[in-house]
C-alpha positions in Angstrom: 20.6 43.8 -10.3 23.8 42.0 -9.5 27.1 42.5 -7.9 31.1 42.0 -9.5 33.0 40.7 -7.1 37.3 40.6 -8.0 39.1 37.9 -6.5 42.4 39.6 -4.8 44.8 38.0 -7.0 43.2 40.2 -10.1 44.7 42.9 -8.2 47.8 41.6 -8.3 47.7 40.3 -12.0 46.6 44.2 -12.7 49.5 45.9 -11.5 52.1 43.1 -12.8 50.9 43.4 -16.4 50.9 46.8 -16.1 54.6 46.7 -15.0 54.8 44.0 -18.0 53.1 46.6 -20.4 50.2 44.2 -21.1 47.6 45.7 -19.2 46.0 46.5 -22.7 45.6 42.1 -23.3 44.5 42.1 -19.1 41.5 44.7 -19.3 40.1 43.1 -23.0 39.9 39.9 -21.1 38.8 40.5 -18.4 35.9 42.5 -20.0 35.1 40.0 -22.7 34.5 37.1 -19.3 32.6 39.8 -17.8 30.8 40.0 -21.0 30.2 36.3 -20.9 29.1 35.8 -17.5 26.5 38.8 -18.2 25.1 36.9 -21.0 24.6 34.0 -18.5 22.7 36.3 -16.1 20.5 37.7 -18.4 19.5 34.3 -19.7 18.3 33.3 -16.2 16.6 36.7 -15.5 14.8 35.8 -18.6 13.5 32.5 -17.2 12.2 34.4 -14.2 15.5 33.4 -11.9 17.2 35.7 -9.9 20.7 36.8 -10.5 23.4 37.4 -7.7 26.8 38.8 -8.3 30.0 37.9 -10.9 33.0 36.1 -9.2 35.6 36.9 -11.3 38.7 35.1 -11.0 42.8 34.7 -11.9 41.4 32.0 -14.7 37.6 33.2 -15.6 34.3 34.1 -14.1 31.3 32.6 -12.5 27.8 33.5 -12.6 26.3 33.2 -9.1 22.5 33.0 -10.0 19.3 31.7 -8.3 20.2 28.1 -7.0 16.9 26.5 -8.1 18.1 27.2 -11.8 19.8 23.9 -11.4 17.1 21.9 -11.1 15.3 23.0 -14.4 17.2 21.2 -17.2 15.9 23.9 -20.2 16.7 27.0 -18.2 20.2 25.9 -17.4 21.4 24.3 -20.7 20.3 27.6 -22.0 21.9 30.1 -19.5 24.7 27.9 -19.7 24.8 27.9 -24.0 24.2 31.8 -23.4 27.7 32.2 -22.5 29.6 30.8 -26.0 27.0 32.2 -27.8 27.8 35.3 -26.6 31.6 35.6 -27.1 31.6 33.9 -30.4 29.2 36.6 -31.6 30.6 38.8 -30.1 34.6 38.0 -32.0 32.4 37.5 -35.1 31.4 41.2 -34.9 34.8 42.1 -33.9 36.0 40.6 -36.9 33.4 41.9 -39.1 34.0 45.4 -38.0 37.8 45.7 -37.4 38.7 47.2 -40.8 36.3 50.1 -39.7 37.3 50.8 -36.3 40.9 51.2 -37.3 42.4 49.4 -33.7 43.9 46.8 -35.5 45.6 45.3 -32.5 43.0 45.5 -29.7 40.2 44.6 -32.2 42.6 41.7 -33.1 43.2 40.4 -29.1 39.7 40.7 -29.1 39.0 38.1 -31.6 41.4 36.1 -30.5 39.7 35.9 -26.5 36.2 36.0 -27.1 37.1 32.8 -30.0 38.7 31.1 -27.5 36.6 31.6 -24.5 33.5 30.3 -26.8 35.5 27.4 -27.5 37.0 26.4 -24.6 33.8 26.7 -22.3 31.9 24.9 -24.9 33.7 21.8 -24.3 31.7 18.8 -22.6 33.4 19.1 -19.3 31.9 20.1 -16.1 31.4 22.4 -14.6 32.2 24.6 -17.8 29.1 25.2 -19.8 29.3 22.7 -22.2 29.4 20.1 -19.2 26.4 21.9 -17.8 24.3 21.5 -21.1 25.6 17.9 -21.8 24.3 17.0 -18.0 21.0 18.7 -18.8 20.4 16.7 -21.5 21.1 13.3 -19.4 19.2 14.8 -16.6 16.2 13.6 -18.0 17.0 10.1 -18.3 18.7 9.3 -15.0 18.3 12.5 -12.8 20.7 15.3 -11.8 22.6 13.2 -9.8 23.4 10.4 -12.0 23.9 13.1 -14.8 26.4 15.2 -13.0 28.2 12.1 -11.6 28.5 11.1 -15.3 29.7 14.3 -16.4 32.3 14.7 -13.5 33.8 11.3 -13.5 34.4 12.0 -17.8 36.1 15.6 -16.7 38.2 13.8 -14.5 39.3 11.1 -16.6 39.9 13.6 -19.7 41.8 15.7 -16.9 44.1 12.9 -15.7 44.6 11.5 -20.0 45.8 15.0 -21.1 47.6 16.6 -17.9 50.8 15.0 -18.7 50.8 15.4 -22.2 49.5 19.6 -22.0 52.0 19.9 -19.3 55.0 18.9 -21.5 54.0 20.3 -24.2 53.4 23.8 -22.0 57.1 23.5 -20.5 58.2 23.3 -24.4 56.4 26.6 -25.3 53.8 24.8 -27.9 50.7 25.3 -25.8 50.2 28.4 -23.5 51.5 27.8 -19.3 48.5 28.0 -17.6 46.6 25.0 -19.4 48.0 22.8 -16.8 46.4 25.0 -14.3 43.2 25.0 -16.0 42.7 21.0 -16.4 43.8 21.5 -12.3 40.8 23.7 -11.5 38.7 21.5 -13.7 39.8 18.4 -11.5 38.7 20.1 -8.5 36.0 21.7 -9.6 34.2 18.6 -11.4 32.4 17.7 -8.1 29.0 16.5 -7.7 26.3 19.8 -6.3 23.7 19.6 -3.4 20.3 18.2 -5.8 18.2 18.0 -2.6 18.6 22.4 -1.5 18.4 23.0 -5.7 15.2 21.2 -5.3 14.2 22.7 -2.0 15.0 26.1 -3.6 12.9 25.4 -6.8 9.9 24.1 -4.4 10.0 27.7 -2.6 9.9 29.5 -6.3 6.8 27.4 -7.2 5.3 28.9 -4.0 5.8 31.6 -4.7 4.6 31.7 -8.4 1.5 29.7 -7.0 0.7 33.0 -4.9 1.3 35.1 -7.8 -0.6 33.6 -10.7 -2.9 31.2 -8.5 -2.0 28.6 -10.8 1.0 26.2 -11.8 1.2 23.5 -14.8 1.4 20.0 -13.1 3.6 16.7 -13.9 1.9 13.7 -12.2 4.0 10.0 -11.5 2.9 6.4 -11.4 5.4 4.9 -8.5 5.5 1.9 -6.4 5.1 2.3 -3.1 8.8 0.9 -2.6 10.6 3.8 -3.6 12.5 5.8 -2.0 12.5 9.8 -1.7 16.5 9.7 -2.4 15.6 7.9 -5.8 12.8 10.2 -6.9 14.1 13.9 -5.8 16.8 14.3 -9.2 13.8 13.8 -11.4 11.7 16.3 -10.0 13.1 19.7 -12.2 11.5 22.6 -13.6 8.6 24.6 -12.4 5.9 21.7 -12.4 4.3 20.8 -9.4 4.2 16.8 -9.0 1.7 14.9 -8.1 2.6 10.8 -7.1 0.1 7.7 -8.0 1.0 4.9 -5.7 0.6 1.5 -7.1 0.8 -1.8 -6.3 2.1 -5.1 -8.0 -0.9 -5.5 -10.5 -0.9 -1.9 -11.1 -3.7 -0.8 -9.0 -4.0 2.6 -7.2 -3.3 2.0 -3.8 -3.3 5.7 -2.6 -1.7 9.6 -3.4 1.1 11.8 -2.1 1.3 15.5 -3.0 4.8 17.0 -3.6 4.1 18.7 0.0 3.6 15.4 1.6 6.8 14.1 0.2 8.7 17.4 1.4 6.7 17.7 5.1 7.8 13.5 5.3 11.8 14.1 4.5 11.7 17.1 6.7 10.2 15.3 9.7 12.1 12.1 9.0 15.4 14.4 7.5 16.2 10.9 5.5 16.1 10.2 2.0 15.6 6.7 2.6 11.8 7.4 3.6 9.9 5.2 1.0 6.3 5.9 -0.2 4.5 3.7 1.3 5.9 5.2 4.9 4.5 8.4 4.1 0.9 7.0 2.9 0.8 5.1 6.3 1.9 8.4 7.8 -1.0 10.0 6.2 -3.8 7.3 6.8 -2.7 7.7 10.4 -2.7 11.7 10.5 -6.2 11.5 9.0 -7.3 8.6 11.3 -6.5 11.1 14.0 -8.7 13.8 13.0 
């Protein structure tokens, strides 16, 4: 189960559009983002990920869901598609079915916001879900952190390009007012999230699924000693457990460090600097000791 939370200014939007008389166009969107952000839960529920509450705020909604989620490329590119694909089926049914419902209006305003949430949170910009899938994909090649600084520095520059132009054309009445606004909350918002507690968080769910099933599908890596945990961490997503050959020069196996010896080292040390080869000594020495 899951929580809605209302930001305080909703309140305040609530009564003014009812004083406006468009408290009709205020509860349609705010239901169809609530429809959205559902469709985002559900997707992560579905991939075994624990769902939190629904922030819903002056400009849309957020989906506060299990923070490990973002450290498993396929389950967050599809919670994060699960959102568009949601409202545009959603106005697609709306538009289907409006000559039978006889609400030409509403079923018309409905259309019109579940079209243009799909589209606008489709666009590649983080941390709107189309920046979210687009950072999943390049997750895989350079890591979470290299993806999402990617992703953020393209927001912002697409941000800064545009926010001139939108704003003028928003003070002459050809795009609606609060675009401005929205390209400002993207600015702020495009910032770069904590990799090492998503895969701290992730490491916990495996323990846990390792208790429950007694068994977890494993990803082993060839490294050389030289590298360092801060280099390796964004590539360890999903639910495998990971398993790291050390190597030397001429590509012989020079020793082994499971993914609990790499976490017990940067807890002890609380560095990401800590290379492998620190933690195989480490080891040697632990068992040297016994």
């Amino acid at each position: 189960m899951f929580t809605i939370k209302l930001h305080p200014i909703l309140y305040v939007l609530l009564f003014l559009s009812g004083l406006t008389g468009k408290i009709c166009g205020f509860v349609l969107a705010f239901l169809s983002v609530l429809l959205h952000e559902t469709a985002h839960l559900i997707t992560a529920l579905g991939f075994g990920y624990q769902t939190f509450a629904i922030e819903l705020f002056p400009f849309g909604g957020v989906a506060r869901m299990d923070y490990s989620l973002f450290n498993d490329p396929i389950a967050e590119a599809l919670t994060a598609l699960a959102g568009p694909l949601e409202s545009i089926i959603f106005a697609m049914l709306i538009k289907v079915f409006s000559p039978f419902l006889q609400f030409p209006k509403i079923t018309e305003d409905l259309f019109t916001i579940n079209l243009g949430l799909a589209l606008f949170n489709i666009l590649p910009l983080f941390p709107l879900d189309g920046g979210r899938i687009i950072r999943s994909f390049l997750a895989g090649r350079g890591g979470y952190r290299k993806a999402t600084i990617m992703v953020a520095r393209f927001t912002k520059l697409v941000v800064l390009v545009s926010g001139i132009p939108l704003t003028y054309l928003s003070l002459r009445g050809v795009v609606p007012l609060h675009f401005p606004f929205l390209l400002l909350f993207l600015f702020f918002s495009a910032r770069e999230d904590n990799f090492l507690y998503a895969y701290l968080a992730q490491k916990d769910k495996k323990t846990m699924l390792l208790e429950k099933k007694g068994l977890l599908s494993s990803k082993v890596w060839v490294v050389e000693p030289g590298k360092k945990i801060g280099e390796i961490i964004p590539f360890l997503t999903g639910k495998n457990y990971h398993l790291f050959i050390l190597t030397d020069k001429h590509g012989k196996i020079v020793g082994e460090v499971t993914e609990e010896q790499l976490v017990l080292s940067l807890n002890q040390e609380n560095s990401l600097q800590t290379n492998f080869y620190q933690i195989l000594v480490r080891q040697d020495k632990s068992k040297l000791g016994e």
